[in-house]
C-alpha positions as CSV (number, residue, x, y, z in Angstrom):
1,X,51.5,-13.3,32.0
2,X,52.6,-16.4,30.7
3,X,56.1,-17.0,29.1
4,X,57.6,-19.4,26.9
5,X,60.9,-20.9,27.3
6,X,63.2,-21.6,24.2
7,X,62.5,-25.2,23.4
8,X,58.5,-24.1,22.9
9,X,59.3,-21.1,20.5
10,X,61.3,-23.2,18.1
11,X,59.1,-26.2,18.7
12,X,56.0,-24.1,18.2
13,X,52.6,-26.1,17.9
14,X,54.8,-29.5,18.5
15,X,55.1,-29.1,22.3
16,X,52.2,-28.7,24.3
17,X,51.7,-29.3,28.1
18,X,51.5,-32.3,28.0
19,X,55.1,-32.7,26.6
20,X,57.4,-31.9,29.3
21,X,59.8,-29.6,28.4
22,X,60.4,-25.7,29.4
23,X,57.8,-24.6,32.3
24,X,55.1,-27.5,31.2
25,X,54.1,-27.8,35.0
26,X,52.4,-24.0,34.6
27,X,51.1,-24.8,31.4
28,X,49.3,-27.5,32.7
29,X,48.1,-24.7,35.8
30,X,46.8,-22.6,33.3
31,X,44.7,-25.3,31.4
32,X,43.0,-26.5,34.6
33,X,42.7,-22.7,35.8
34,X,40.4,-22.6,32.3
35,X,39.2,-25.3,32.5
36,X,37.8,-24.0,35.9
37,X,36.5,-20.5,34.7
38,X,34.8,-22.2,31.9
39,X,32.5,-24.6,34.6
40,X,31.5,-21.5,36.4
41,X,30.9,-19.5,33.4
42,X,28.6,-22.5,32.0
43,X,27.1,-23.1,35.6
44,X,25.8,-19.4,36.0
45,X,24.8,-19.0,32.4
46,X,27.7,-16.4,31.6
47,X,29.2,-17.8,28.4
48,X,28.7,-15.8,25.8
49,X,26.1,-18.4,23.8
50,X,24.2,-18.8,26.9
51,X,23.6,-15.3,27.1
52,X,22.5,-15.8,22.8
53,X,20.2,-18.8,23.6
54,X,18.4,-16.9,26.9
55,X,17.6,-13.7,24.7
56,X,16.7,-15.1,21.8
57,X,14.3,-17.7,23.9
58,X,12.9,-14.3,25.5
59,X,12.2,-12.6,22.3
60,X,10.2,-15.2,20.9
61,X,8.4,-16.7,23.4
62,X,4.8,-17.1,23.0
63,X,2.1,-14.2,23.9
64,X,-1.3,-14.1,23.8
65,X,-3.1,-11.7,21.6
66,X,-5.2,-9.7,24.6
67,X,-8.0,-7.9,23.1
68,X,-10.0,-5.3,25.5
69,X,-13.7,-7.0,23.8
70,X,-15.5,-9.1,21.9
71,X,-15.1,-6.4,18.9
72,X,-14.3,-7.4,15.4
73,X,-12.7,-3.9,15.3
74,X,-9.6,-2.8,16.4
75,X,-9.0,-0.6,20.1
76,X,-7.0,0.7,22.7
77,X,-5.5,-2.0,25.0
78,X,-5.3,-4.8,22.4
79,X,-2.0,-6.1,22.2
80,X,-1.8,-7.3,18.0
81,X,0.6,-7.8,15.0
82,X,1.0,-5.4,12.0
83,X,1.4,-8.0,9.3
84,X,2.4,-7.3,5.7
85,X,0.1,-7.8,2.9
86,X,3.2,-8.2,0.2
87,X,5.6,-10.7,2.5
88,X,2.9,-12.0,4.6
89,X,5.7,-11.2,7.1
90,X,5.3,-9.3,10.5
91,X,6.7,-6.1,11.7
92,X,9.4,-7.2,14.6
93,X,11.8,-5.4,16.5
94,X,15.3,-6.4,17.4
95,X,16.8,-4.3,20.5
96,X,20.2,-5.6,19.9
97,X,20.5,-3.8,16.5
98,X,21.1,-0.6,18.2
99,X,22.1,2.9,16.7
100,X,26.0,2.5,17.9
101,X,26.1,6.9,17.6
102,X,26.0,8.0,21.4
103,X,23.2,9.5,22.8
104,X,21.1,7.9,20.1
105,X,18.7,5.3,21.4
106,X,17.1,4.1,18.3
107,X,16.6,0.3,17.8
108,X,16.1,-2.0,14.4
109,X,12.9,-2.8,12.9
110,X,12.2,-5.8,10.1
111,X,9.2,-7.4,9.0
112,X,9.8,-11.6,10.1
113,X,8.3,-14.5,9.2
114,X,8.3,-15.8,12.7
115,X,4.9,-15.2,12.4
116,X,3.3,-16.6,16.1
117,X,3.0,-14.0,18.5
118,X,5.8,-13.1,20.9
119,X,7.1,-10.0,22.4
120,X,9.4,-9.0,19.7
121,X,6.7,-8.4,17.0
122,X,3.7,-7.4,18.7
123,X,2.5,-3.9,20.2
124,X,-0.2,-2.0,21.2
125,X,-1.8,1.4,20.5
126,X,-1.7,4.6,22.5
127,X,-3.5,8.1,21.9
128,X,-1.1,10.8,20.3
129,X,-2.5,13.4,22.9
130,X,-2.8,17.0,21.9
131,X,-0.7,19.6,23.9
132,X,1.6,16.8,24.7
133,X,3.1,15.2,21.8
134,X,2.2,18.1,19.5
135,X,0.8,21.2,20.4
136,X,0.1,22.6,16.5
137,X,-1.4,19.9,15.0
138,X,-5.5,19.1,15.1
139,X,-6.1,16.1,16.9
140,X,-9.5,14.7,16.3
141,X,-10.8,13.5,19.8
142,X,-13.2,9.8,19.9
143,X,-14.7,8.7,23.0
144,X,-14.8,5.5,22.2
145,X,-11.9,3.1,22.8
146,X,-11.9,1.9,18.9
147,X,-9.1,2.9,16.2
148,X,-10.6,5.5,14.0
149,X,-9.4,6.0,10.3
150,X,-7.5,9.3,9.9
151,X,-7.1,9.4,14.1
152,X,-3.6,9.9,14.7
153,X,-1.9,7.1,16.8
154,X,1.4,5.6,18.6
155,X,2.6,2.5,17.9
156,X,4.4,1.1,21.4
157,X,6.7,-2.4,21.3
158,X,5.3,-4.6,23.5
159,X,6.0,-3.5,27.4
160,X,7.8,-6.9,27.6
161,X,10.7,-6.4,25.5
162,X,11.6,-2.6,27.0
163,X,13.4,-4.4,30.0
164,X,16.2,-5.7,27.7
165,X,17.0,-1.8,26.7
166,X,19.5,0.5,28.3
167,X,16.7,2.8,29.2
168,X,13.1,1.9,31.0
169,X,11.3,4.4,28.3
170,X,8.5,3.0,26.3
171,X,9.7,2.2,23.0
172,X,7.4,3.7,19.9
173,X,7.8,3.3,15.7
174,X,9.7,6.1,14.8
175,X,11.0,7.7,11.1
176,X,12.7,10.5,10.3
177,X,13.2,12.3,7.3
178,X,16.3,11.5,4.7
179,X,19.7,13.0,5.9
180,X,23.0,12.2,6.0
181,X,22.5,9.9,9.4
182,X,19.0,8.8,8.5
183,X,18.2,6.5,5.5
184,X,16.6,2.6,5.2
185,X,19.7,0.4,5.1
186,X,19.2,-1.6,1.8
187,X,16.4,-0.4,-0.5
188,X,18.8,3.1,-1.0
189,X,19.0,2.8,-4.7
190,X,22.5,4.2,-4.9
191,X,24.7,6.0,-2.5
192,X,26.6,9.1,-3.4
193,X,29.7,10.4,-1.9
194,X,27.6,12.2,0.5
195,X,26.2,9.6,1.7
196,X,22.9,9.9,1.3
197,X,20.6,7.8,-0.8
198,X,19.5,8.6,-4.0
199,X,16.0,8.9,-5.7
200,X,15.2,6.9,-8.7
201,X,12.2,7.7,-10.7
202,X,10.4,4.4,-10.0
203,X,11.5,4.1,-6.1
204,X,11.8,7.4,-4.1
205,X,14.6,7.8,-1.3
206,X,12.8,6.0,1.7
207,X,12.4,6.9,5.0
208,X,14.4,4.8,8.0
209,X,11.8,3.3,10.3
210,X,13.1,2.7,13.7
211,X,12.4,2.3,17.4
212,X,13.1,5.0,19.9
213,X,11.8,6.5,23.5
214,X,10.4,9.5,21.6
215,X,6.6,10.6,21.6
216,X,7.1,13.8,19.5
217,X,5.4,14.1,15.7
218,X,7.9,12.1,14.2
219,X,6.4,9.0,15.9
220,X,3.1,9.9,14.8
221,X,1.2,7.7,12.4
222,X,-2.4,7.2,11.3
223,X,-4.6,4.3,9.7
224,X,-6.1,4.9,6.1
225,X,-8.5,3.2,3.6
226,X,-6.0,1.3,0.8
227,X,-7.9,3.6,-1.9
228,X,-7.5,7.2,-2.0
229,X,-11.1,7.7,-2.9
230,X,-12.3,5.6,0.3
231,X,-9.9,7.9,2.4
232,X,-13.0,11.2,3.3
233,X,-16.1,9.2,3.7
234,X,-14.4,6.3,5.4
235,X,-12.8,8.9,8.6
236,X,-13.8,8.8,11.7
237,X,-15.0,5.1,11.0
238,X,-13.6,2.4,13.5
239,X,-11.1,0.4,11.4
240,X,-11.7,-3.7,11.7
241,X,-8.7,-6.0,12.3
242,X,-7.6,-7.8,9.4
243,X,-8.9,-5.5,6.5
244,X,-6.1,-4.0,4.5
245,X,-4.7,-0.6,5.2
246,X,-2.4,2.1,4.6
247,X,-0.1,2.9,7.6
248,X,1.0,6.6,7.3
249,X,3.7,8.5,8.9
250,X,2.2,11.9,9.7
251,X,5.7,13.9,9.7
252,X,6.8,12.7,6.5
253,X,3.7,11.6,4.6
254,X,5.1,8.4,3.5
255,X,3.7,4.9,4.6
256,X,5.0,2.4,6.0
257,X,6.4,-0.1,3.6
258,X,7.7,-3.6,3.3
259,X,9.1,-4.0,-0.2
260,X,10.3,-7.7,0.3
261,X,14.2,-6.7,0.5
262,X,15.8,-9.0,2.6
263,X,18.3,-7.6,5.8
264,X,19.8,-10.3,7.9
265,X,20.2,-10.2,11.9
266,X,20.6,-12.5,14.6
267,X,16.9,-13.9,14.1
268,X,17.9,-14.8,10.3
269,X,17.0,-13.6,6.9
270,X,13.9,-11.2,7.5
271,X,12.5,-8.4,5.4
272,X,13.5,-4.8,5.6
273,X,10.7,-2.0,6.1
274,X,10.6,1.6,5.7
275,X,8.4,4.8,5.5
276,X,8.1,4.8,1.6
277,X,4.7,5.4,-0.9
278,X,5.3,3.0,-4.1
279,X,3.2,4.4,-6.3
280,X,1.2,2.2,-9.0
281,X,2.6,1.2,-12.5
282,X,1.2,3.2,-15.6
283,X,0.6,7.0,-15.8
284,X,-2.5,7.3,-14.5
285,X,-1.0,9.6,-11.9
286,X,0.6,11.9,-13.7
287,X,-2.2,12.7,-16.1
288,X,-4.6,13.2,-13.4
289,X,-2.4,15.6,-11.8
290,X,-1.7,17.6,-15.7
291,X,-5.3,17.8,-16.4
292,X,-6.1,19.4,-12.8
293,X,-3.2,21.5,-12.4
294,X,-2.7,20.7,-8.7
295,X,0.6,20.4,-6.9
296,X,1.0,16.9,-5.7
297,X,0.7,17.7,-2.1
298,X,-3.0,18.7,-3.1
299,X,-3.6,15.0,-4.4
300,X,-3.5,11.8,-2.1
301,X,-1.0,9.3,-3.5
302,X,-2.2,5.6,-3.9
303,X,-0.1,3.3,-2.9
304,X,0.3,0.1,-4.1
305,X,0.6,-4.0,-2.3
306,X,4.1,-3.2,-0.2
307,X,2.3,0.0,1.4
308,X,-0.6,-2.3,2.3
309,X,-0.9,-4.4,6.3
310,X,-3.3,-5.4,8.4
311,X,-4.2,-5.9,12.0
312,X,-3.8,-9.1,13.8
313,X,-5.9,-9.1,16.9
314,X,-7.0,-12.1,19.2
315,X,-10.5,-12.2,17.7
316,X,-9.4,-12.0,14.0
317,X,-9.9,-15.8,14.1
C-alpha cells in the first residue's frame, strides 16, 4: 500500500517523484517496479492488447475452402461460407460475445463483410442422425455424401475456432423460440415491460440465432428452393453451391435471415442475423390463403431477398 505524506495531498498533481519531497525515494521504487511488470507483461505477450491482437489475428486468418470432390454440388466434409444474398455479407461467429447467464454456453453470430475465408465464418455440414438428435421426427436417409433439399442438417463452426471456448464441444447454429431470455438483439421492433419483443405487422418477432454445444432439434435446419412452388419436385435433389436458397430452422419454421441491421463487436460494424421469414410486399398472400381456406401452417411462406444465401465452396470458382 502506498501512502502519501502531507506536502503531496495539498500539492496534489504538482509533486511527482521526481520532486523530492515526502517519501519520493518509494515513489520512484514503485515506478521502476512498473516499469518492470510492464517489460515482462510485453515480453510474454500478457498485456491486455497483446492478448486482442493474437485472437483477432487467429480468427481471421486465412483457410482454405476444402471440398471432398471435384462436384459443383454441395457435400459432407466441405468446409464453405453461408453468404447473404441481401448484404453480400458472411455468416461469422464471435466466441467472445458470450451468453454472460451461467451455465449457458451460447456464442454470438453476425453476418461480416470480412468476406475471405478464415475460421470465424466458415463451417461444415454434419448429418442430423435419427434416434440421436431426435428420435420423433422422419429423417430422410441419402447414401450419397451430397446435401439434399429438404434433408435435415447441422451446421458446425469450423473445428478451429472451438479451442478458444471454455468447453471442447463442437459448436453448431442454434435458435430458439421467442421468450423472455431469447430474442435477436436489434431488429426487436419494440420492447415491452416484459421484455420480450414485439410483433409488428410487416416484421414478425425474430428468432435469436446463436452458437452452442447442442445437437438436439433446436439446432436442426434444412436447405430449400427460394420459391415455394420449386420446394416438392426439387427434394431429394442435391443442392449446387452458389444457387440461392432458403435456410430453414426445423424447430421454429423460420429461416434464417440477414435483414442488413447493423450490431457492432470487436471485429467492427457487421450485420445482425436471425431466424425470421420476411414475407413479400403486396397481398398476394393473404388472398391466396381467403380463397382456400387453409390455416397458414397448411401453406409454405415465401420469403423474400434477406431470407435468401448461398453456398461458398472451394470449386464455386
Amino acid at each position: 500500500m502506498q501512502y502519501y505524506t502531507k506536502q503531496q495531498l495539498q500539492g496534489s498533481h504538482k509533486y511527482t517523484a521526481h520532486t523530492r519531497v515526502g517519501n519520493w525515494n518509494e515513489d520512484t521504487a514503485v515506478d521502476e517496479v512498473k516499469l518492470q511488470e510492464f517489460i515482462r507483461k510485453k515480453d510474454n505477450g500478457e498485456l491486455m492488447l497483446d492478448a486482442f491482437a493474437a485472437r483477432i489475428h487467429a480468427a481471421l486468418n486465412q483457410v482454405p475452402l476444402a471440398t471432398a470432390g471435384k462436384s459443383e454440388n454441395v457435400q459432407f466434409g466441405d468446409t464453405f461460407q453461408l453468404r447473404s444474398k441481401e448484404t453480400e455479407a458472411v455468416v461469422a461467429v464471435d466466441l467472445k460475445d458470450k451468453d454472460p447467464r451461467a451455465d449457458f454456453h451460447a456464442y454470438a453470430v453476425t453476418c461480416s463483410h470480412i468476406a475471405h475465408p478464415c475460421p470465424r465464418n466458415t463451417f461444415v455440414l454434419e448429418k442430423f442422425q435419427h434416434g440421436k438428435n431426435h428420435g420423433t421426427t422422419y429423417i430422410a436417409e441419402y447414401s450419397d455424401q451430397f446435401l439434399h433439399y429438404g434433408q435435415i442438417v447441422l451446421l458446425r463452426a469450423n473445428p478451429a475456432v472451438e479451442k478458444d471456448t471454455d468447453t471442447p464441444l463442437p459448436l453448431f447454429l442454434t435458435s430458439n423460440i421467442v421468450s423472455l431470455t431469447s430474442f435477436s438483439k436489434v431488429s426487436k421492433n419494440q420492447e415491452p415491460g416484459d421484455g420480450r419483443p414485439a410483433a409488428s405487422e410487416d416484421i414478425p418477432a425474430v428468432y435469436q440465432v446463436s452458437l452452442t454445444p447442442s445437437t438436439a432439434y433446436d439446432s436442426a435446419w434444412k436447405v430449400l428452393p427460394v420459391k415455394p412452388e420449386h420446394r416438392d419436385v426439387a427434394e431429394g435433389e442435391p443442392v449446387m453451391a452458389g444457387a440461392p436458397v432458403v435456410i430453414r430452422h426445423c424447430h421454429t419454421g423460420q429461416d434464417l435471415c440477414c435483414l442488413g441491421m447493423q450490431q457492432k463487436n470487436d471485429f467492427g460494424t457487421e450485420f445482425e442475423i436471425c431466424a425470421n421469414t420476411v414475407p413479400t410486399n403486396g397481398k398476394n398472400w393473404k388472398l391466396h390463403k381467403d380463397s382456400t381456406g387453409l390455416h397458414d401452417a397448411q401453406h409454405d411462406v415465401a420469403g423474400s431477398q434477406p431470407n435468401f444465401f448461398c453456398f461458398v465452396t472451394g470449386n464455386l470458382s
